[in-house]
N, C-alpha and C positions, 0 to 999 in steps of 0.2 A: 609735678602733675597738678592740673586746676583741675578740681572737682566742686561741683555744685551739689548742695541741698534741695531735694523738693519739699518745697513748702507748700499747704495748703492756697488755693487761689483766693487771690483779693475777689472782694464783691463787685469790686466792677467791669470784672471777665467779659470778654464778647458773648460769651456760652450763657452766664447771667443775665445780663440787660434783655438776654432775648424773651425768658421768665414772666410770667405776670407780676405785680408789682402794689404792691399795697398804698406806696408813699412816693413821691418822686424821690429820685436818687440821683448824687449828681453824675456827670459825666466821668466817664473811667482817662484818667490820665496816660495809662497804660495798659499792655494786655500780654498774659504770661501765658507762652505754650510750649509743650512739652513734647519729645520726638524720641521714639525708637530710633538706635542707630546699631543696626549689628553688627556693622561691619568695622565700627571702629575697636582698633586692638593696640594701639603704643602713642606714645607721645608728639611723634608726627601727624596722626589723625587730629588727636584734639587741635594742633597749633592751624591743617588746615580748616578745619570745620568752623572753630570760633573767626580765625580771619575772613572766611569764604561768606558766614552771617554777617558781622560787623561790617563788610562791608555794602549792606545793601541799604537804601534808603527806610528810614522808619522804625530798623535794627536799633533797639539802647544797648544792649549785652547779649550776649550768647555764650555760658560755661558749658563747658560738657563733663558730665560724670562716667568713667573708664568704667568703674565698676557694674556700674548700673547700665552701659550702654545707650544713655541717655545725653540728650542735649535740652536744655532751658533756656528758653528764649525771652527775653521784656524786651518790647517793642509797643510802638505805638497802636491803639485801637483798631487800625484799617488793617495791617497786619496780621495775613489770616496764614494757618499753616503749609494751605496749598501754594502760598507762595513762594516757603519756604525748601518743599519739596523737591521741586526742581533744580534749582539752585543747587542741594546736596548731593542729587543725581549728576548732575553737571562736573560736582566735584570727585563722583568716582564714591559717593557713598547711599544706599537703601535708607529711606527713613519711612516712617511711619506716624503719625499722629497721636497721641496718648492723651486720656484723659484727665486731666492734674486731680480733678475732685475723686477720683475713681481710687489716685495714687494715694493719696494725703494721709489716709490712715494708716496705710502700713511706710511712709517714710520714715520715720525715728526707732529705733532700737530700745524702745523706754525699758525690753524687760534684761537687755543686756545691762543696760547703765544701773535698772533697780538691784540690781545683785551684784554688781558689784561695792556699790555703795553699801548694800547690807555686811559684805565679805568685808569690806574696810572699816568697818563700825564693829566686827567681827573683832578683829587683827588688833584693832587699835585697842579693846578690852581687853583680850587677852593677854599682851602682852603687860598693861597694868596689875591685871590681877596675880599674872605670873611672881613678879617682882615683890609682891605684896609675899606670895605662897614663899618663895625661895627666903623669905626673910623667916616664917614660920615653920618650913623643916632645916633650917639652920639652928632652930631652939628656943625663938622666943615662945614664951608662955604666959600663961596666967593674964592678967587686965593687958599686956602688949598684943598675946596674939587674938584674942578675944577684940581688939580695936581693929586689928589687919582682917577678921575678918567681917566684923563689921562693914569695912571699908569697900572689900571684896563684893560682900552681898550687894550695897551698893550701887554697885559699877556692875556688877552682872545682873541684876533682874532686868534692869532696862533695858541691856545690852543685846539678853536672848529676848525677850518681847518683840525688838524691834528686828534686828538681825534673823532670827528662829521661824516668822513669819512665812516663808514659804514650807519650812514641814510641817508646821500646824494646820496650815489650809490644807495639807495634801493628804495630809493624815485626817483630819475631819469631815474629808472627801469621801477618801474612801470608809471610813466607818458608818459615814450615812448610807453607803452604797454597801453595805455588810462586808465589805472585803478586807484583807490587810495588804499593804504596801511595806517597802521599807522604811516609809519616814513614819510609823507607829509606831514601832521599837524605842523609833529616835526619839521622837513627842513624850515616848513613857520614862525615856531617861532622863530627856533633858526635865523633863518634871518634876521625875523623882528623886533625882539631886539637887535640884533646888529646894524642894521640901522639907528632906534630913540633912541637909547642910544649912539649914534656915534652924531645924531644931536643933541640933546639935550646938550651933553660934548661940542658941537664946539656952540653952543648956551650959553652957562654956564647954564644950565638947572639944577635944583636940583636933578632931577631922571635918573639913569642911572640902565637896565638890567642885566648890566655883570652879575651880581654874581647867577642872574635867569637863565642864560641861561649855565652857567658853570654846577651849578648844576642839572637844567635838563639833560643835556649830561653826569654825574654822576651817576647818579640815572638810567637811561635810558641803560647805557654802563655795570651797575652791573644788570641788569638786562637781557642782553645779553651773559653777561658771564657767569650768572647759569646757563640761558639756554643751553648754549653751553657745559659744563661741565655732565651736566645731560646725555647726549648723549656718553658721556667717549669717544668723538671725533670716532663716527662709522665709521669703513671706507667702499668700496663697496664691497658687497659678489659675484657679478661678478667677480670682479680681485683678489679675494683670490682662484675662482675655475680656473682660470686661472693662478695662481700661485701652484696650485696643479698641473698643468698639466707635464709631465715628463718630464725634458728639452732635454734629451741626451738619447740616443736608441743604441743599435746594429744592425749593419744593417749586412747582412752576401753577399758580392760580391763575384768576380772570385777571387781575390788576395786573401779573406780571411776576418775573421769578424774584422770593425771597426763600431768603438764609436764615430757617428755622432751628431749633434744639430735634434732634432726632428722636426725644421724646415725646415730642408734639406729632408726630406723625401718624396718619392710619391707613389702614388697607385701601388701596385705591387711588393714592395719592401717585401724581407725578412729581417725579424727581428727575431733577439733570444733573447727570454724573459727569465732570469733565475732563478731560485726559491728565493721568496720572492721580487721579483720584480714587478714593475704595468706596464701592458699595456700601451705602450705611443699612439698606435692607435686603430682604429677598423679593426678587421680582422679576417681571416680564420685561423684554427691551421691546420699547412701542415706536422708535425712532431711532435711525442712528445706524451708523456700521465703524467696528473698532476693532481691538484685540486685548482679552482679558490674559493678565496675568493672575492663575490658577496655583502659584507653586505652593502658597502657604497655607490652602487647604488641602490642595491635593498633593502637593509634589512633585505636578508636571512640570520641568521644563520650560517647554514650548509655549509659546502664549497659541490663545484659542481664538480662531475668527466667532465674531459676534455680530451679530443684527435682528432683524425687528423679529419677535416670536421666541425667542431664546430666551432660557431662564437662566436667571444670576444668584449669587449670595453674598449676602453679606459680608463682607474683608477680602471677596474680588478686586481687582486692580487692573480699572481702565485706561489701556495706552496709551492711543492713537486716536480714536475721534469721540465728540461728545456724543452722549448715549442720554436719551429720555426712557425712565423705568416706569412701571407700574408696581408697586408697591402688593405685595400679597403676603409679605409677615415681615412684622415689624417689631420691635423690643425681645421681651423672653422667647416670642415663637419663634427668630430667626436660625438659622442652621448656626451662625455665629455663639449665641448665646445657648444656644442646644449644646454644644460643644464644651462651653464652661460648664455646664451642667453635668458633663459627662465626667470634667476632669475633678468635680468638686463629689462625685459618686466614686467615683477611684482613690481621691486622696483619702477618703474616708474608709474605704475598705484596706489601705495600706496601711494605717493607725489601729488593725486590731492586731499587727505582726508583736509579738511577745520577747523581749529583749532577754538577752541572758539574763542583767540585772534585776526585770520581772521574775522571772523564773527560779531565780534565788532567792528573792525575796519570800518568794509563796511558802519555800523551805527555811529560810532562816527566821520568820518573823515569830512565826507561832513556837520555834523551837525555843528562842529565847524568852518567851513569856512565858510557857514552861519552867523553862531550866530557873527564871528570877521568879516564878511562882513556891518550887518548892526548895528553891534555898529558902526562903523565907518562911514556910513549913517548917521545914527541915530544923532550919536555927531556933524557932518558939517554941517546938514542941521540946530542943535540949535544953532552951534555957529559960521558956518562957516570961524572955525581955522583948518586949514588941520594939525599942526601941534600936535593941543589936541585930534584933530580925532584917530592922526595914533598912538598917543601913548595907547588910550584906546583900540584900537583894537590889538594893540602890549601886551597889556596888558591882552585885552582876550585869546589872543591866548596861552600868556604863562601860566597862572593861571590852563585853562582847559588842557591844554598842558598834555599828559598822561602816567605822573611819577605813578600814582597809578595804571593805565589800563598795562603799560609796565610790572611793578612790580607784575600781578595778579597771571600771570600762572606761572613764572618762581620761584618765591615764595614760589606756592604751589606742583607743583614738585619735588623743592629743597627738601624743608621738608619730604614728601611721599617717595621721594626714597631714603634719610636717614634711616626711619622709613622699609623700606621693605630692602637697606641692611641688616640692624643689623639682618634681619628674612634670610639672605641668595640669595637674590635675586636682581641681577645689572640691573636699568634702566637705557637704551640706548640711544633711541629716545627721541626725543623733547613732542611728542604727542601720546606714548605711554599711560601713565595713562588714557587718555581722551580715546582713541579708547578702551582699558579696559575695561572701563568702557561700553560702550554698546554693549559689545559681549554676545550675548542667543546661543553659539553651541562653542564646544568646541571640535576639532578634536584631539588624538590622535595616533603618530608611536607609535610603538610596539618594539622593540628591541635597545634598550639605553636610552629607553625614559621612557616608562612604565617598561620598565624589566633593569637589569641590562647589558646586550648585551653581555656576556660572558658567556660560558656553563658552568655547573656546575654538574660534576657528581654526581647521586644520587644512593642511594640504594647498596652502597657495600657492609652491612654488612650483605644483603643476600646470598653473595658469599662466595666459599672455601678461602680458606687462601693459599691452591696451587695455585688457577685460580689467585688469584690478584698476587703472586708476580712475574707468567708468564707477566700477563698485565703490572704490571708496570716494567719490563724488556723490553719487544716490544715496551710501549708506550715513554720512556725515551729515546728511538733511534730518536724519532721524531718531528718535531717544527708545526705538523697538531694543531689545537684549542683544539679537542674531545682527540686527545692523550696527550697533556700538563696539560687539566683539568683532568684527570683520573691520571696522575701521580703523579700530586700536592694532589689528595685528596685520592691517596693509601698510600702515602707519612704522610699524616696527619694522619694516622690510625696506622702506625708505622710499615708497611709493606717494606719487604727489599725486593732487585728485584731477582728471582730466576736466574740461570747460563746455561741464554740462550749465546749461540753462533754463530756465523756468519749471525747474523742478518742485515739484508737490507730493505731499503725502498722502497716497489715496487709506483714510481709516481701515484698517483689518486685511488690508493686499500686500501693501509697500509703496515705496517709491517711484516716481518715475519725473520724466525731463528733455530732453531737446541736446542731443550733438549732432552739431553741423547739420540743421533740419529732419534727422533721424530719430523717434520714438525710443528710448532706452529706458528700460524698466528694470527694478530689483525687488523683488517679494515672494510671494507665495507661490507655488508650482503652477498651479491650473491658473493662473492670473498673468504672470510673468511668463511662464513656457507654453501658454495656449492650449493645454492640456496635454502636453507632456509631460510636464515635470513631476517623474515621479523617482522614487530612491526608501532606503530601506534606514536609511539613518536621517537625523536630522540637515536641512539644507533651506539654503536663501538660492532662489536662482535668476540670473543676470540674461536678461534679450535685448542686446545690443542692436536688432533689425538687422542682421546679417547670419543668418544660419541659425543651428540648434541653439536653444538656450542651455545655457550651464552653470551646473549646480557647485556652491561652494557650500561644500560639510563643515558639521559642526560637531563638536565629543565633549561628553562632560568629565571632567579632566578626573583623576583616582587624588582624595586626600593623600598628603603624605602619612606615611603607614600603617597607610587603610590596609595593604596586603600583609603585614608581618602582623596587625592585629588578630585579622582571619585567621593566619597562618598559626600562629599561637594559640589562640582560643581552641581552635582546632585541636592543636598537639595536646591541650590537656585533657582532652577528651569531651569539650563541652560541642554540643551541637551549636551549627551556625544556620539561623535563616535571614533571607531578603526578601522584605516585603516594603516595597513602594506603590504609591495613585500614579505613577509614572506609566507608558507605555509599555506591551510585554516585548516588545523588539528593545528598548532601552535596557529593561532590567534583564532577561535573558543576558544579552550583552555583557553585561556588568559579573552577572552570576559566575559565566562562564573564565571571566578572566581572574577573577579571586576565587575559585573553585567551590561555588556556593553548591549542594545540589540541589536545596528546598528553598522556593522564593514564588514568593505572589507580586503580583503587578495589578496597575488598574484600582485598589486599597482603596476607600474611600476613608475618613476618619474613624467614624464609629465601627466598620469592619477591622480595622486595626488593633481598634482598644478589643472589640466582642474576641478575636484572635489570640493575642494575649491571655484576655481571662478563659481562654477556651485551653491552652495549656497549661493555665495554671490548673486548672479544674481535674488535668489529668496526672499532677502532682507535683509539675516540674518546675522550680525555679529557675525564672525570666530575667534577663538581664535586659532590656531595651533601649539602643541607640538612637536618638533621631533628634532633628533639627527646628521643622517647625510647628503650624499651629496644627497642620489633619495628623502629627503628632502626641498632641501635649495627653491628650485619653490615654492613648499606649502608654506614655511615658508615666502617667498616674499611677495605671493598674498593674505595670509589671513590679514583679517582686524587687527589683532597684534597677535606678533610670541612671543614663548617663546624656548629656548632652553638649556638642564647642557650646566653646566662647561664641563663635560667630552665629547662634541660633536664635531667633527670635527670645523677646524677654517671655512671653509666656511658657516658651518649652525650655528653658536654663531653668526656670522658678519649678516648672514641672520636676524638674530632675533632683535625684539623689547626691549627683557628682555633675560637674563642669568641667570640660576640657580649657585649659586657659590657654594651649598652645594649639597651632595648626596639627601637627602630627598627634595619628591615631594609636601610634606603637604600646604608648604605656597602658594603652587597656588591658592587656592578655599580664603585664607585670601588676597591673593591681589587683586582679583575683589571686593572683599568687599571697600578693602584700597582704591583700584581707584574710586570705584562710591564715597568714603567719599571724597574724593580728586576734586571731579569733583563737588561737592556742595559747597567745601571751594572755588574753582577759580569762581562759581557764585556767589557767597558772595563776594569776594572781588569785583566784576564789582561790586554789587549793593554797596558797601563801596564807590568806584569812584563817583557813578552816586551821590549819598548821597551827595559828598564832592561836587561836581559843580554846585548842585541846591545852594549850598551853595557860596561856590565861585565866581558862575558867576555875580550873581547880585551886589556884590563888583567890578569887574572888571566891569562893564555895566556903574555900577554910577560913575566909575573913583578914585573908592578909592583903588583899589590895586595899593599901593605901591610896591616898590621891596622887602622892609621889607616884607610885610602882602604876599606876592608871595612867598617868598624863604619859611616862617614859611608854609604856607598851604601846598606846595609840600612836605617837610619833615613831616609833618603830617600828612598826605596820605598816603605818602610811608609806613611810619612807623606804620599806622594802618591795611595797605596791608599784612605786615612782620609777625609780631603780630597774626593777622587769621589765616593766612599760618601755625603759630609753633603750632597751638592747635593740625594738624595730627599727631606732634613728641610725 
């Protein structure tokens, strides 16, 4: 597999030079652009996509990254992305234009690599300091063991400073915010054994902490890093729909049209939008007659005829002829950027959802300040030695210290989203299984989600064998959706194109041409059938100038196991809706054949997400499926999101979970998986709780040793671990 890096944009970007300019600069040698590609999913896509760029003039490199759905292009300066566009269309793949400056800061994984790095600076101490301890409960004494721990100390103060660093910050977080977390406990342990194991060393004391508290910060650190890994480093779906946004426009002045920064623009401005190009504003069409494609705001389908007086939006996608706009919002006002705004209010309201391991925390933290408050009472008032006091309390603190509570969810997580990869499906989130788990409604989009989101001609082989090779003669003139699926599947039949000529695209109709002196058209009903053509499903209709014109239908084909997913979801009792911006004849349709009985059509985005939070409001846990961008809101505010592989990058980064495979089946098995998942993370707290009824009373009477500490946390953890793999 080649996968690329995105890396921040050199300064001599086309996007850049277009900027004002303090200093002259020299000319850019090169120019690096970046492309949505949803539709790539294995090893074949990358090998065509990279040879399909490489081979075009001006092309240096083109890698594509599988994961990211992305392709990175270095090409020379004139090399603009709308060149590129077509080209990937050509090759049977959707791309999109991305903004690399937009990308840059969330490209690297700094907080993965920083914790791991702390975890191995972690590991590497402990196991010296261990080696050190096991030579001092083997029996050295006196000036030997007094040197071992010396040595210890050492190697552990710098060890936890540097390593310990994230529960310090998150403990001094919250105690400025008056609250307790679980890493306060940890912050008082890992302190407070450094402190009486620091005196007791300057004491010549038999008992020193080090290797207790190295190892908690071990155990504790790998338990942060699955966490973190679980989540496959999510970045925000805000800045991915802001990296969608178009960086560079046409704007048409007195001199003539130039290719500005779409931050340079303002109300009123004209722009020429060119075929297969997107709207970089919202505005009025003042020129022009085309066909927008609408699916990735709304989810229709069908492209929409467009001409002069018609309003557009932002991340529209014009077909067929070039369009002059009128600009009436532009940057934050647009409906595009309204829509980040919506998904960056959702993600924020989904972050006040309270984890198990919250919610044990709130109980475990203060119990155990307690409990290492009055051992330490407790021991001065029998023996008033402040110095046996502080070590039994140093010693409660680290025995209850919670290596197996840290270890519970991240554990069983780890495990469950192994266990649902190998079935096709990437957990995201931290606390995704857990919210899973108590979803009763289960919303789904309609077109790329439940359907395939590509049309699919049907029913040709009730046609002549003259009508199809006119059609696919007409439709092979054209890059519309309806005429590329009819060509592909006249093609598959083994139909040649008949010997039309002087055929043209009329923008936002269709096709037409010249046989044998006779007018033959392929397009839209009222255009091509003279105001006949009408039909209750979608249709391209064909007037050969001999009779009725006729219509070839089109159907959006059913995901694989879009109907066993329903079907399931169903049997457990969870409620199922559909709600698609699609037509109510489309989704009706749809409804009725996966036995939906509650579904909206028509949706716009914000009606989507306000819908969502409108159930949740009535207390029900939201599951929400969907594909693309008049998605990504929903997919923010419901209580956890699912979305393919094959879905725009802002609604996968939206989501909880990502489908890596075509087939929809394992959804109805991964509610099942999470609620198992959500029983193993209570099992393990009751596994804890078990270990410190046990534990405590040792440390209480003063018989935890450092020995009898270090063995009880490894076997906790290990018994944490252990639960966890019964989900694999």
């Amino acid at each position: 597999m080649r996968v690329a890096e995105l890396r921040p944009p050199a300064a001599g970007c086309p996007g850049c030079i277009a900027l004002p300019q303090t200093a002259p600069e020299p000319a850019p040698t090169e120019a690096r652009l970046a492309l949505s590609l949803p539709g790539v999913h294995c090893q074949a896509c990358i090998s065509t996509v990279e040879r399909g760029l490489a081979a075009l003039p001006g092309v240096i490199s083109a890698r594509v990254n599988l994961t990211l759905k992305r392709v990175l292009v270095e090409a020379n300066p004139q090399v603009q992305a709308a060149d590129l566009i077509p080209v990937l269309a050509a090759l049977g793949y959707e791309a999109h234009e991305l903004d690399l400056s937009a990308l840059a800061a969330t490209a690297n994984d700094r907080a993965g690599r920083d914790l791991l790095m702390r975890l191995a600076v972690a590991f590497f101490a402990t196991m010296n300091v261990m080696l050190l301890s096991v030579s001092v409960w083997s029996g050295a004494s006196d000036a030997t063991r007094d040197m071992f721990h010396w040595i210890s100390a050492a190697i552990t103060f710098p060890a936890i400073v540097f390593s310990g660093k994230p529960f310090f910050v998150n403990a001094w977080s919250a105690l400025r915010a008056r609250r307790l977390n679980m890493d306060v406990p940890i912050v008082l342990a890992l302190l407070l054994s450094l402190v009486t194991s620091l005196w007791e060393v300057a004491l010549s004391g038999a008992h020193a902490y080090f290797d207790a508290a190295l190892m908690l910060t071990f155990f504790l650190l790998a338990g942060r890093y699955l966490d973190h890994r679980t989540r496959s480093a999510a970045r925000s779906a805000a800045g991915e729909l802001a990296a969608l946004e178009v960086p560079r426009a046409i704007r048409l002045e007195a001199e003539g049209a130039r290719e500005v920064p779409v931050a340079g623009l303002s109300v009123g401005d004209l722009i020429l939008v060119r075929p297969g190009g997107r709207m970089p504003v919202d505005g009025e069409i003042v020129q022009g007659s085309s066909e927008l494609d609408r699916s990735l705001l709304t989810g229709e389908t069908v492209p929409v005829a467009a001409g002069p007086g018609m309003t557009v939006s932002a991340g529209e996608v014009n077909l067929t002829g070039p369009l002059t706009i009128r600009a009436t919002a532009v940057g934050q006002e647009t409906s595009l950027h309204r829509m980040a705004d919506l998904v960056a209010i959702a993600e924020s309201g989904r972050a006040r959802y309270t984890s198990l391991a919250d919610s044990a925390a709130r109980l475990y933290a203060p119990g155990v300040h307690i409990l290492s408050a009055l051992s330490f009472a407790g021991w001065y008032l029998f023996t008033f030695d402040i110095r046996t006091s502080l070590n039994i309390a140093a010693a409660v603190l680290i025995i209850t210290c919670p290596c197996a509570l840290g270890l519970a969810v991240p554990a069983v997580t780890t495990a469950a989203s192994g266990r649902l990869f190998r079935k096709g499906m990437l957990i995201k989130h931290a606390t995704a299984l857990e919210r899973l788990a108590e979803v009763d409604t289960v919303v789904f989009d309609k077109t790329g989600t439940l359907t395939a989101g590509t049309p699919e001609a049907i029913g040709l082989e009730a046609h002549a064998a003259e009508d199809l090779e006119i059609a696919l003669a007409l439709a092979e003139a054209s890059a519309h959706p309806l005429s590329v699926s009819l060509a592909r599947a006249a093609r598959a039949l083994g139909i040649t194109p008949a010997a039309v000529t002087n055929i043209v695209e009329v923008p936002g109709y269709g096709t037409e041409g010249r046989l044998n002196g006779t007018r033959v058209r392929l397009g839209r009903g009222e255009w091509a059938a003279a105001g006949d053509g009408e039909t209750t499903s979608t249709a391209a209709w064909l007037d050969t100038g001999a009779g009725a014109a006729k219509p070839f239908h089109f159907a959006d084909a059913l995901r694989p196991g879009a109907a066993e997913a329903v079907a399931g979801l169903r049997a457990s009792g969870k409620a199922v809706i559909l709600m698609s911006g699609d037509s109510t004849a489309a989704v009706a349709d749809l409804a009725a054949r996966l036995g939906i009985a509650e579904w909206v059509a028509g949706a716009l985005p914000q009606e989507k997400a306000e819908r969502v939070q409108q159930l949740a409001a009535e207390g029900r846990k939201v599951l929400m499926a969907g594909d693309g961008l008049n998605d990504t809101a929903a997919l923010a505010a419901a209580h956890v999101s699912v979305s393919p592989a094959s879905a725009l990058d802002a609604a996968r980064v939206a989501s909880d979970i990502v489908l890596l495979g075509q087939d929809l089946a394992p959804l109805a098995e991964a509610c099942d998986l999470a609620a198992q998942a959500n029983r193993r993370i209570r099992e393990n707290f009751r596994i804890a709780t078990i270990y410190n009824v046990i534990a405590v009373p040792l440390a209480v009477a003063g018989l935890a040793t450092p020995l009898i500490a270090a063995a009880a946390m490894s076997a906790s953890s290990l018994t944490v671990s252990l639960n966890a793999l019964r989900l694999r």
